[in-house]
C-alpha positions in Angstrom: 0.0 0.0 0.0 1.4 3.6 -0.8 -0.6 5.6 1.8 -1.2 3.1 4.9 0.2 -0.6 6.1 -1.7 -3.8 6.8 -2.0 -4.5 10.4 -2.6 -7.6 11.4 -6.5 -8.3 11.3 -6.9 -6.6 8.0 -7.4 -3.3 8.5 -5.3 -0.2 7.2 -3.4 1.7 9.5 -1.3 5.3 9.0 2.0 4.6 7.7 4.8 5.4 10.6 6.4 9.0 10.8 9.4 9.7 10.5 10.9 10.1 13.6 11.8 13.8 14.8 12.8 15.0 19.0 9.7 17.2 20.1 9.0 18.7 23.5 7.0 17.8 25.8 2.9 17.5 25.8 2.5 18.1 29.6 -0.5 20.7 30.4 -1.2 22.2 34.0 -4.9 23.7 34.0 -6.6 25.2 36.4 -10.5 27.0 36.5 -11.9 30.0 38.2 -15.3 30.1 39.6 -16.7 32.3 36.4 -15.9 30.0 33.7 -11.9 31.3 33.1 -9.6 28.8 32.6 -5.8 29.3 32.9 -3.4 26.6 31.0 0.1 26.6 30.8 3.3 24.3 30.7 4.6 23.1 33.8 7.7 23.3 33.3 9.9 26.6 33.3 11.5 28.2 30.0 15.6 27.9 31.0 17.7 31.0 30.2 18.6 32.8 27.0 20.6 35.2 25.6 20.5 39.2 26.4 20.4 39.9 22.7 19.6 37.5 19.7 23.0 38.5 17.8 24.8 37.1 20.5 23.7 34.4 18.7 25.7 35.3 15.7 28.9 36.1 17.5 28.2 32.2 19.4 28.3 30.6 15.7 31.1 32.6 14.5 33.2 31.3 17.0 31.8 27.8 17.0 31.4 26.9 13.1 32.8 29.9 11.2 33.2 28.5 7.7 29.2 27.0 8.0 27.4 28.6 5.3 24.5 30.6 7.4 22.8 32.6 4.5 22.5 32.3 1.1 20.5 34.4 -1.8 19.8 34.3 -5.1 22.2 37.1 -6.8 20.0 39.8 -8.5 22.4 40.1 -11.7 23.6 36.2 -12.4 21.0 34.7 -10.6 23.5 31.9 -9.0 23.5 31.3 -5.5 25.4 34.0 -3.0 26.6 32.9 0.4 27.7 34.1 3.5 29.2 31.8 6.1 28.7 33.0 10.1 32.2 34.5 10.3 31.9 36.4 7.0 28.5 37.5 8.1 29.6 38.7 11.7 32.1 40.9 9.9 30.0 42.5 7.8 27.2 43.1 10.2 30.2 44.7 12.3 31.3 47.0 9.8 27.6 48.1 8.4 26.9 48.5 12.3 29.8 50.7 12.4 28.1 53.3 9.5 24.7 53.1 11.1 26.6 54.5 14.5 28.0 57.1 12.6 24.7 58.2 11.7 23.1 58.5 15.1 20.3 56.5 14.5 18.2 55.8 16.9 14.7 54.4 18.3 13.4 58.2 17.6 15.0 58.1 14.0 15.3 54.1 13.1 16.0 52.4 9.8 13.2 51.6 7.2 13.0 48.7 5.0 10.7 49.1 2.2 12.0 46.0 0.0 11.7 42.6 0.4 14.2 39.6 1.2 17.0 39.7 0.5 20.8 39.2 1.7 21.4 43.2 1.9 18.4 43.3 4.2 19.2 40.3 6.1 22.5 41.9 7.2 21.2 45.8 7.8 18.7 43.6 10.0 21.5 42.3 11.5 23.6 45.2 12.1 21.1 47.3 13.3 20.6 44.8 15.9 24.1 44.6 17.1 24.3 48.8 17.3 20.8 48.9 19.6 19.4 50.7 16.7 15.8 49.7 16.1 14.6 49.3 12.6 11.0 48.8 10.5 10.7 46.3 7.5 7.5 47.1 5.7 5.2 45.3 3.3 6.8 46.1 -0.3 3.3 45.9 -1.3 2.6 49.3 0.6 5.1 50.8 -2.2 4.4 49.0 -5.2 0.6 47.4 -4.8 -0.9 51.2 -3.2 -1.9 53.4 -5.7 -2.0 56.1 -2.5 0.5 55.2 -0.5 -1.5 56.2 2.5 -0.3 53.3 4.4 3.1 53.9 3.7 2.9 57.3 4.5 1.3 56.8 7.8 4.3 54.7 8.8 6.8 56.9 7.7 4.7 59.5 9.6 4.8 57.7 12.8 8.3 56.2 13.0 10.3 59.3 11.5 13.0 57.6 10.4 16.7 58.4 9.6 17.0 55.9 6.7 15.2 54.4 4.2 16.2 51.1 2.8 15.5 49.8 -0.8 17.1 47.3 -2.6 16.3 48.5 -6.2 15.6 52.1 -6.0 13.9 52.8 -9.4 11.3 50.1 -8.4 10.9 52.2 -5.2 11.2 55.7 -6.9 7.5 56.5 -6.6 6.8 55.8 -3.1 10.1 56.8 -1.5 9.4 60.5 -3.5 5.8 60.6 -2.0 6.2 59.5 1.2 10.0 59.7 2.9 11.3 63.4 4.2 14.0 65.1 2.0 16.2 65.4 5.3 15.8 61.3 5.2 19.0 59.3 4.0 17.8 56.8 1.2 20.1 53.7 0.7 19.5 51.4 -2.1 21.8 48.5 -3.5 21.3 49.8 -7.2 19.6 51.8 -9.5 19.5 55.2 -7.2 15.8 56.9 -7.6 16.0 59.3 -10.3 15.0 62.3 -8.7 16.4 62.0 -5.1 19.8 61.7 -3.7 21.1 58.5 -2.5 23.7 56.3 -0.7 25.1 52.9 -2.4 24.8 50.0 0.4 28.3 48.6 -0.7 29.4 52.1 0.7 28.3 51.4 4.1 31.2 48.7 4.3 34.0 50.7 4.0 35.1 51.6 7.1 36.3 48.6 9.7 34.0 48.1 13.1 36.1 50.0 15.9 35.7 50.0 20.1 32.2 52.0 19.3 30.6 49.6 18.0 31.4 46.8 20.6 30.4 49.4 22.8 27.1 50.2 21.7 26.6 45.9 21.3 27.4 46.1 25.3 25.0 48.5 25.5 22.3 46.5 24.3 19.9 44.4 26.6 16.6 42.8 27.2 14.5 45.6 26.6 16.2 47.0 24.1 13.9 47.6 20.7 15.2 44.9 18.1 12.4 46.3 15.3 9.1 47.6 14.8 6.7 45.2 13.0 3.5 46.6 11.5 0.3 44.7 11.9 -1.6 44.2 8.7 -3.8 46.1 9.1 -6.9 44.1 9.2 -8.8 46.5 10.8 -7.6 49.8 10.2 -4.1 51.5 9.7 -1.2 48.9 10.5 -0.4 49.7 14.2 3.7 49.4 15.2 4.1 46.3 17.1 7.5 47.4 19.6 10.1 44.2 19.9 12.2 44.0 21.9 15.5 41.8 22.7 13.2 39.9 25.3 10.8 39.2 22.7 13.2 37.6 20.1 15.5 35.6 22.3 12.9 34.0 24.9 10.9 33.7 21.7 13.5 31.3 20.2 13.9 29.6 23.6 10.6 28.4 23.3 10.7 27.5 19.6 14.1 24.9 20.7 12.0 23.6 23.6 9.2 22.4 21.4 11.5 21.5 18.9 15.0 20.1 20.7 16.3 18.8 17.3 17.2 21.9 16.4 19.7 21.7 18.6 21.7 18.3 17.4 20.5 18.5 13.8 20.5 22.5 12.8 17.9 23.5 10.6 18.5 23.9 6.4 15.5 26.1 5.7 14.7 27.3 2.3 12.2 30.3 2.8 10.1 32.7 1.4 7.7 34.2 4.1 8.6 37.7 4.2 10.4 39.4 6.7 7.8 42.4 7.6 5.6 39.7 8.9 6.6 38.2 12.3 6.6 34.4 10.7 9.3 35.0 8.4 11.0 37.9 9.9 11.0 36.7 13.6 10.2 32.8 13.7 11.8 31.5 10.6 14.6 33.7 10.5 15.6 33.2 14.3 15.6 29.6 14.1 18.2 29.5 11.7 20.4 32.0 13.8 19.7 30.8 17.1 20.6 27.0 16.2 23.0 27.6 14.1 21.6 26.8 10.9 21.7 27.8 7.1 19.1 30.1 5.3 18.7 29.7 1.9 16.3 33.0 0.8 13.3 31.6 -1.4 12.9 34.4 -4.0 9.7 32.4 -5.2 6.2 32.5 -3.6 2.7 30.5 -3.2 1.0 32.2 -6.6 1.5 31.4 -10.1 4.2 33.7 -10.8 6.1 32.6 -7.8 5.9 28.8 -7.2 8.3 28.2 -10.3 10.8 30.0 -8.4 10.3 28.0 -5.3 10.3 24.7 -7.0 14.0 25.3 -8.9 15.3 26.5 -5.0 14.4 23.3 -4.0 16.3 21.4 -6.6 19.0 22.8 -5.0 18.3 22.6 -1.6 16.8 19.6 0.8 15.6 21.2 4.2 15.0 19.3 7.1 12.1 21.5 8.3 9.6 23.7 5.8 7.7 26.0 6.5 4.7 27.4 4.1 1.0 28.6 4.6 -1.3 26.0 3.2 -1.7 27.7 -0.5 1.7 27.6 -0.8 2.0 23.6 0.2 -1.1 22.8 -2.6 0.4 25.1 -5.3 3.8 22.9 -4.8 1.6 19.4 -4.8 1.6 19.2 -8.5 5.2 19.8 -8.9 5.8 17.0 -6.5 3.8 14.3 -8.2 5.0 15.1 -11.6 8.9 15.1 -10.7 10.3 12.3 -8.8 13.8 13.8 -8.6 12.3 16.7 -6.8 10.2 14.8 -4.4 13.6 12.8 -3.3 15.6 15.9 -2.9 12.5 17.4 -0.7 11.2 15.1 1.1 14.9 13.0 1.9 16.2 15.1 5.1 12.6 16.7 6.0 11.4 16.0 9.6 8.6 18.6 9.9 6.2 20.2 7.8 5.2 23.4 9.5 2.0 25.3 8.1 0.4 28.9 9.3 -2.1 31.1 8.6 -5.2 28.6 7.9 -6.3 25.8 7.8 -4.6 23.1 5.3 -7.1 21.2 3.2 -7.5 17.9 3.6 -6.6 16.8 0.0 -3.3 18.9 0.1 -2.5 16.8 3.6 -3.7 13.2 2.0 -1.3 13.7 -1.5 2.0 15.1 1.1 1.3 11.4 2.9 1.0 9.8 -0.1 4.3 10.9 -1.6 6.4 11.1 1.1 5.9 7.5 2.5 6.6 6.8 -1.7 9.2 8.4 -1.4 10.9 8.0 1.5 9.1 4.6 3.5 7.6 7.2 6.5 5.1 10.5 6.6 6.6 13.7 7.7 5.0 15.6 10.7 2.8 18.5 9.4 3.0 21.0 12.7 1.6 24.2 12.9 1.5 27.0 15.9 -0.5 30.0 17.0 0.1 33.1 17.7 0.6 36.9 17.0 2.5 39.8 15.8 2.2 40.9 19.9 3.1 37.6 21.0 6.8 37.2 19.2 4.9 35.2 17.5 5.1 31.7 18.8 2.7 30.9 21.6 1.0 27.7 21.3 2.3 24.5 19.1 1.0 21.4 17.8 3.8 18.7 18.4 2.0 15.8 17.9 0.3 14.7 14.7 -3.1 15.5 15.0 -6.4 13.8 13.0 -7.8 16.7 11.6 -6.8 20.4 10.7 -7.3 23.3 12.9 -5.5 21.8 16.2 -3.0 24.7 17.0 -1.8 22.9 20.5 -0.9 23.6 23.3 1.3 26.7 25.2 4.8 26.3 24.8 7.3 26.9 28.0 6.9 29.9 29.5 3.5 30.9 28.5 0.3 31.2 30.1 -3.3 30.9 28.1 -6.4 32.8 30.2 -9.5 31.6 28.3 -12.3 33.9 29.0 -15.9 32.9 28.4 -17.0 35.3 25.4 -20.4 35.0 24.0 -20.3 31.3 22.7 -16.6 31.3 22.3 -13.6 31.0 24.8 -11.8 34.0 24.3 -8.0 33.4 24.2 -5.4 35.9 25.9 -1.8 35.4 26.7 0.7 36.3 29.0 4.4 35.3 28.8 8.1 37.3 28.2 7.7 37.3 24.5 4.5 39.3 24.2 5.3 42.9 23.5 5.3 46.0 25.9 3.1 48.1 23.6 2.6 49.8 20.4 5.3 52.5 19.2 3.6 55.5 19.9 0.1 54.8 20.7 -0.6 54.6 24.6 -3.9 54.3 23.8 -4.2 51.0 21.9 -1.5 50.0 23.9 -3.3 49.9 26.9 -6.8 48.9 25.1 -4.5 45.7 24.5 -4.6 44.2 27.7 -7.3 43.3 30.2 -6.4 44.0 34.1 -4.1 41.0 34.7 -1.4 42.1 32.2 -2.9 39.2 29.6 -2.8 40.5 25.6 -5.8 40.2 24.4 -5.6 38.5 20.9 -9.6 38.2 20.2 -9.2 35.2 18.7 -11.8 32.2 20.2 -10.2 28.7 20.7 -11.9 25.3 21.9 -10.9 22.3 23.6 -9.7 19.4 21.3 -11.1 17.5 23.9 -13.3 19.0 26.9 -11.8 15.5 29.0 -8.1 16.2 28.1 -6.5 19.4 27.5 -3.6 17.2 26.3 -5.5 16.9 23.0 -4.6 20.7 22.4 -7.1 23.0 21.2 -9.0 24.2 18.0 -8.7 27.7 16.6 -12.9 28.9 16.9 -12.7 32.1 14.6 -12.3 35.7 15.6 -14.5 37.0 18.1 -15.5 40.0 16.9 -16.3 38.5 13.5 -19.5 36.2 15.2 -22.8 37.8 14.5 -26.8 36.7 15.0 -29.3 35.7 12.9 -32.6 37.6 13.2 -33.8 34.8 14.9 -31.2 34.9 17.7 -29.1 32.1 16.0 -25.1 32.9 16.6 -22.8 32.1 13.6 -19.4 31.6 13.8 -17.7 32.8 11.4 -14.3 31.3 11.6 -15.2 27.7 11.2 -17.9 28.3 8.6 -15.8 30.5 6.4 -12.7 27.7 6.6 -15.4 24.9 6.0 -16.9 26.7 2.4 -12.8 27.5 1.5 -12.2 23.7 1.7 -15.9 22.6 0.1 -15.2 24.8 -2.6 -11.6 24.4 -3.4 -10.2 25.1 -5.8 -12.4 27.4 -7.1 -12.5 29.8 -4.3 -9.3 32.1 -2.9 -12.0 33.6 0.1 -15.4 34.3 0.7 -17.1 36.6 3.6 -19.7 35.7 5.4 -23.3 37.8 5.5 -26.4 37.4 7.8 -26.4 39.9 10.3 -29.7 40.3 11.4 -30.9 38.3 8.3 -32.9 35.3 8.4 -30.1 32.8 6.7 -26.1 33.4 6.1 -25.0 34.1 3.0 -21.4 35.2 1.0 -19.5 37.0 -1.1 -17.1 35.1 -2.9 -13.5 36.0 -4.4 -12.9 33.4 -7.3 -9.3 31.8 -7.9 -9.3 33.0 -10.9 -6.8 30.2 -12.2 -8.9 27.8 -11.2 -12.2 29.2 -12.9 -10.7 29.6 -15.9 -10.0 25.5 -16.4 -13.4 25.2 -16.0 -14.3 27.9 -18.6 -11.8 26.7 -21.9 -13.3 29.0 -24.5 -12.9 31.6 -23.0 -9.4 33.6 -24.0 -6.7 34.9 -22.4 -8.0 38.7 -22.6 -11.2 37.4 -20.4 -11.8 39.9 -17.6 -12.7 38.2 -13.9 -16.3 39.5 -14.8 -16.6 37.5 -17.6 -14.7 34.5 -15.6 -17.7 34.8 -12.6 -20.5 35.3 -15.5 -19.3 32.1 -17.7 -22.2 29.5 -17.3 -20.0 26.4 -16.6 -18.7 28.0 -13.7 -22.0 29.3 -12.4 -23.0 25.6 -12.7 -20.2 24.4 -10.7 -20.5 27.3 -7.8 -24.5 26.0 -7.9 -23.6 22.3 -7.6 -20.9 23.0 -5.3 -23.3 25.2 -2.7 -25.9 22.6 -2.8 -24.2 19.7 -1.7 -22.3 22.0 0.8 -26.2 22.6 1.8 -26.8 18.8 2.5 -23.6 18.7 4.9 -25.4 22.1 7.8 -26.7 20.9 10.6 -28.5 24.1 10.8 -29.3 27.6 9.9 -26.0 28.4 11.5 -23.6 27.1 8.9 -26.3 26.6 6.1 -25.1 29.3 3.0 -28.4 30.0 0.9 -26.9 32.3 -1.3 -23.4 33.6 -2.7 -22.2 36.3 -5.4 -19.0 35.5 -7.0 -17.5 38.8 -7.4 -16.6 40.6 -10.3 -13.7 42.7 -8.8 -11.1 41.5 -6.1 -10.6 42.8 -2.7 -8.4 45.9 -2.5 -5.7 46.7 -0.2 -6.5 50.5 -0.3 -9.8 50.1 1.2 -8.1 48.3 3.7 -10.6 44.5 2.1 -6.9 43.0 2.4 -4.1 43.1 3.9 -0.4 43.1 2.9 0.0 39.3 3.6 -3.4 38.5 1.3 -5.8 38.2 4.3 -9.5 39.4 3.8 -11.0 41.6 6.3 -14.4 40.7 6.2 -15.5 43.7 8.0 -14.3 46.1 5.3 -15.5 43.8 2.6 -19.3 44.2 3.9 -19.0 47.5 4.3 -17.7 48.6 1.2 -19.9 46.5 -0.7 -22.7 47.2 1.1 -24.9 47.2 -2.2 -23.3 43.9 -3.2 -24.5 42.2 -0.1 -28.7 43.6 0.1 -28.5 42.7 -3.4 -27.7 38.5 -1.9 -31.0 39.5 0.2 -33.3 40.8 -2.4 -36.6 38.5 -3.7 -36.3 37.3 -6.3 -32.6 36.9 -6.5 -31.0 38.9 -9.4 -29.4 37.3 -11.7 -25.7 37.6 -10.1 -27.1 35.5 -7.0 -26.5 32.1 -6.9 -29.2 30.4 -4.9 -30.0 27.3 -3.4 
């Protein structure tokens, strides 16, 4: 059998994983008299570093000719490396310019570009110097038509350098949004019409008795970086990080995962860095264990996933991290190429996911070819938490039946559930969640309730109300739940994740509609890639309107909603109606964020008129219908 073995009275039974060193499962929970429940690990996070490039200077010493990063090279596109020692030197020197400068947490360092090995090592530097700096979305540059995002952040950080790889892909937004007294550094092609300093130039100088001063000078609460939210409900708010954050961060990442520490981690990547899963999570496993980073310039869409697959011709990680489009756009690839499903799956111990859900058909073909391939399954992980919370939190470390187990709290973190409504509210307390946001007391302190917990107004549910072992289920945001006119809650999480993975392929999101209606109902945002197979004469000029208005897709969105129909148990999470929409969601009307998320909120509100048309009777002719 490919997928399962024989035991011995017939029936099938999972084929074995492939061993991996986890952390432990232990749980303490305890209950207040109103319903709160407090869970945590019992046992305590040991020490760790003052400042995460400690880390650096640890590996240097230790294994100085490892290779630690590596990037594709913008002008021959072959592989660039740095090993630990020739990255420590650098970081030394570039720390020795930004000194020069007197930067500061009152005038940081701005990244506006995306991955790559010139950010990696300002990172880095800036770091070692105490100097806090700000990696931003690119797509706020080069997606924004207004830049009001952008502007907003330059606004509130006022920075004393901006950061862009390429600056004639940058010329726009840097000219409409970054002070003239603001030093701009590129790696090539200076903006046209401003001023600006070549990165090789920072180098030139060797690191003097400054700059091990200033290191010195760095401790637990000094600010590492400012990461921007997404901005799922407003403008992106500046999430402070300090040294604390990162380093007992990573102590709790190589306590749930101790095999980073006799095995370290090969990681080919391409979550970005303004996000805290690339830029924190990812990225500080490989330099707190000692690991090598190759930089994924590919992504999860159709443009990108080429890229990804020829990385990983080259490179065989033994943990891999993507969000769950990205692990079913590289499915296909893996079936069709055997070479390339040795080389990936032959060192691989985990498969970490984020950011949804993974679909059970993407999870059954990664089985399939992996025990093909290589005799065993590989562990498909995932954790929970937030830009406030470092971001790791809570961690599935066993492998779990179904999707949507996020764990349990890892050392040094404790989980207050608070009874919310019909949910469990979840809010967490532990040294990696952040002392505020950069300039605004105000949200700050709206951010935590009385007993110092963050509030993350997310909902979570036991696994298993008889063992809190089992880990628990991610229930949807809170704020997102809404009634039925008849008094019926819907939760919108869980419903929204369950029409996703009944409609896949065909759908990239849909938002949920029914407040204070008498059934639920949703707008729809098409994969268009997916839409069009089904829809062969039409050409390449189609527009997504006449993708959504094509009958034999109509007929497969009708099919599809009515045996999702025959699978509600109620009115709750019965959909009557959807619209497939003709335009898709915007990231200047704030409908999504930087990372691709859909705030539903914005969505119903801007297209107010989309969703009373879902309501009207008869149904026009958009509506699909049960």
């Amino acid at each position: 059998m490919s997928e399962a073995q024989r035991a011995d009275d017939g029936h099938a039974r999972p084929a074995p994983l492939r061993p991996v060193s986890l952390g432990s499962r232990d749980v303490d929970i305890a209950r207040r008299d109103d319903g709160t429940f407090l869970v945590r690990s019992p046992h305590a996070l040991p020490a760790y570093p003052i400042r995460l490039t400690d880390r650096l200077g640890h590996w240097a010493d230790r294994v100085p000719d490892r290779i630690y990063l590596a990037g594709r090279d913008a002008d021959t596109d072959d592989w660039r490396t740095y090993t630990y020692a020739e990255a420590l030197g650098i970081v030394r020197r570039l720390a020795h310019a930004l000194l020069k400068r007197r930067l500061s947490p009152e005038r940081p360092i701005v990244i506006l570009s995306g991955n790559d090995l010139e950010h990696a090592l300002l990172g880095l530097a800036a770091q070692y110097a105490g100097i806090p700096y700000a990696p931003l979305s690119p797509a706020y540059s080069l997606v924004s038509t207004d830049f009001a995002k952008l502007r907003y952040i330059i606004e509130l950080l006022t920075p004393g350098m901006v950061f862009a790889a390429d600056g004639q892909r940058f010329d726009k937004a840097i000219g409409a949004t970054v002070p003239d007294d603001c030093e701009v550094v590129v790696t090539r092609n200076p903006p046209g019409e401003r001023a600006a300093t070549m990165f090789d130039s920072l180098l030139a100088e060797e690191a003097g008795p400054e700059v091990d001063a200033a290191n010195a000078a760095v401790g637990p609460d000094t600010i590492a970086k400012f990461l921007f939210t997404s901005g799922s409900t407003g403008m992106p708010k500046g999430v402070i990080n300090t040294q604390r954050m990162l380093c007992s961060n990573q102590e709790m990442i190589a306590c749930a995962f101790p095999y980073f520490r006799d095995e370290p981690p090969v990681i080919l990547d391409w979550a970005p860095w303004n996000h805290t899963a690339g830029g924190n999570h990812n990225f500080g496993i490989v330099l707190y264990n000692g690991g090598t980073l190759y930089i994924d310039d590919g992504n999860p869409t159709p443009a990108g996933i080429g890229k990804t697959v020829r990385n990983l011709r080259d490179v065989s990680p033994t943990w891999y991290f993507n969000v769950p489009k990205g692990f079913d756009a590289l499915v296909p690839y893996l079936r069709e190429d055997p070479a390339l499903r040795e080389r990936f799956f032959s060192g691989l111990k985990v498969l970490f996911y984020a950011g949804a859900g993974m679909a059970q058909h993407v999870w059954d073909a990664l089985d399939e070819m992996s025990v093909e391939t290589c005799g065993a399954r590989i562990l498909r992980l995932c954790g929970y938490g937030a830009t406030e919370t470092g971001p790791f939190a809570l961690v599935l470390l066993w492998d779990a039946e179904e999707a949507g187990n996020v764990g349990i709290p890892g050392q040094g973190v404790e989980l207050k559930l608070v009874p919310n409504g019909t949910k469990l509210e979840a809010r967490l307390k532990s040294p990696s969640v952040m002392p505020g946001y950069w300039r605004q007391p105000e949200l700050t302190h709206d951010a935590f309730d009385e007993e110092g917990f963050y509030m993350l107004g997310d909902g979570l549910r036991f696994a298993d109300p008889d063992d809190v072992g089992q880990g628990f289920m991610f229930d949807g945001r809170v704020k997102e739940d809404f009634k039925l006119d008849t008094g019926t809650w819907v939760n919108v999480g869980p419903l929204r994740a369950r029409v996703i993975d009944h409609f896949a392929p065909l759908v990239s999101d849909v938002v949920i509609a029914g407040l204070n209606r008498d059934y639920v109902a949703g707008l729809v945002f098409v994969d268009e890639t997916a839409c069009r197979q089904l829809a062969p004469d039409l050409g390449p000029e189609a527009s997504l309107a006449d993708i959504v208005g094509h009958d034999a897709v109509r007929a497969a969105f009708r099919t599809r909603l009515q045996s999702l129909a025959g699978t509600a148990t109620g009115s709750s999470n019965r959909v009557a109606r959807i619209m497939l929409l003709e335009t898709p969601p915007s990231i200047d009307r704030h409908e999504m964020t930087d990372k691709g998320s859909i705030n539903q909120r914005a969505v119903l509100e801007n297209r107010a008129g989309l969703v009373d048309e879902l309501y009207c009777d008869p149904p026009s002719a958009r509506v699909i219908a049960l």
